[in-house]
C-alpha positions as CSV (number, residue, x, y, z in Angstrom):
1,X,0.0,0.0,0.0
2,X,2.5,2.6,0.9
3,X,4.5,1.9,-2.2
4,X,1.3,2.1,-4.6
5,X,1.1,5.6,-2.7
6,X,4.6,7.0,-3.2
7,X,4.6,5.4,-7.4
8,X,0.6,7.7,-7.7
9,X,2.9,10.8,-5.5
10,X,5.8,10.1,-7.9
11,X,3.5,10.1,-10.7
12,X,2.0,13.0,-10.0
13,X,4.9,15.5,-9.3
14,X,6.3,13.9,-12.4
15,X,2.8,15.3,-14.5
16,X,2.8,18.4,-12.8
17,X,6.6,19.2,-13.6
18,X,5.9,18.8,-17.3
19,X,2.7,20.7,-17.5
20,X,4.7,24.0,-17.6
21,X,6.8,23.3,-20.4
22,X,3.6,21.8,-22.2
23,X,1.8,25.3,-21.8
24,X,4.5,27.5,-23.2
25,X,4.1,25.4,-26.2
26,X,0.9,25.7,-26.4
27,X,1.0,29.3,-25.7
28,X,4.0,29.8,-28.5
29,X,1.9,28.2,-30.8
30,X,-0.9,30.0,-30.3
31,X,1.2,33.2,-30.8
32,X,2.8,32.1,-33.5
33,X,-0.9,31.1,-34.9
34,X,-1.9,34.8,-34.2
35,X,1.2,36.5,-36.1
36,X,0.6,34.6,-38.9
37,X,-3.4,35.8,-39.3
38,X,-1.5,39.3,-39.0
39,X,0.7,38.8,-41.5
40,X,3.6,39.1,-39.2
41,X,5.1,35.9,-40.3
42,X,5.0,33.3,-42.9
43,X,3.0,30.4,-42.4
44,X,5.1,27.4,-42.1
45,X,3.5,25.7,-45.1
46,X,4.0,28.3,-47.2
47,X,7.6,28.6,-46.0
48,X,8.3,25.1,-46.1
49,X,7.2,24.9,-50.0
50,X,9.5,28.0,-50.5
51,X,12.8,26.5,-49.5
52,X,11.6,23.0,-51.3
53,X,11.2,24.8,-54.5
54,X,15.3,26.5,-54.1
55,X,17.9,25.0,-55.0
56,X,20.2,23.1,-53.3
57,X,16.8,21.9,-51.0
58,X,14.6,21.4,-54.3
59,X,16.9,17.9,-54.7
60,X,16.6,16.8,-51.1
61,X,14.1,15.0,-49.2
62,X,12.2,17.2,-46.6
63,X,11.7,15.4,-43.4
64,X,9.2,17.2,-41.1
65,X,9.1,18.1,-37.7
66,X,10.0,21.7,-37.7
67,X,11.4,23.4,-34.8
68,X,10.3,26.8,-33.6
69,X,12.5,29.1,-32.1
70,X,9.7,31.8,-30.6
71,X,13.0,33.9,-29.0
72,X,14.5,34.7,-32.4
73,X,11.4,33.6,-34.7
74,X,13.7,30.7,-36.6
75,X,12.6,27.6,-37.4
76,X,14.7,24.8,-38.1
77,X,13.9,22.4,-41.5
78,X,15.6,19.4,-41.9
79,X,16.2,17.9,-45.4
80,X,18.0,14.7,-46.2
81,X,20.8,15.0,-48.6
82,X,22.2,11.1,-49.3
83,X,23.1,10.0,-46.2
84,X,23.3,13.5,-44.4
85,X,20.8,15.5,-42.5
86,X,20.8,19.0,-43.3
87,X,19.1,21.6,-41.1
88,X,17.8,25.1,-42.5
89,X,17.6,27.8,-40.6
90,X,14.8,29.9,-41.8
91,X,13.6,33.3,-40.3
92,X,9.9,33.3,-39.8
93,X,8.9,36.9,-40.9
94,X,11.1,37.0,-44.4
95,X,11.5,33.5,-45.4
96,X,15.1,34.4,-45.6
97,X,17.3,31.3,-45.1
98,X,19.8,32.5,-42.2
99,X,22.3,29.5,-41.7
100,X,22.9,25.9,-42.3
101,X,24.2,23.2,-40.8
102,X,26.2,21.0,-42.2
């Protein structure tokens, strides 16, 4: 019995510790959402099928999963080139590519 009580105390602290993180996301999203009914940033599909249609990224494999940086408004594509993950740095309100890696 007691150790059915501390796994549901465990468990809960555990739930309650992500719930934070969980909500900024949410709430990013949602602002991101917002700027982009404003016009004060790209949507991603639209800047997704911009960097696919540009050469060197026009012959690679797009692979999902963008990553939002809310701080600097960057998000980060990955494309596949051969055997090599490639990861574009794109700035949310231009469409400009900013960096690269590799």
């Amino acid at each position: 019995m007691i150790r059915t009580m501390t796994l549901s105390l465990i468990s809960a602290l555990l739930l309650s510790a992500g719930a934070p993180s969980v909500a900024r996301g949410n709430r990013d999203q949602d602002n991101l959402r917002e700027a982009a009914a404003q016009g004060q940033v790209i949507p991603l599909n639209k800047l997704i099928a911009d960097v696919r249609s540009r050469p060197p990224y026009n012959d690679m494999t797009y692979l999902g999963g963008p990553q939002f940086d809310a701080g600097r408004m960057i998000y980060a594509l990955k494309f596949m080139d051969g055997s090599q993950v490639v990861v574009v740095y794109v700035d949310a309100r231009t469409g400009r590519i900013v960096g690269r890696k590799p």
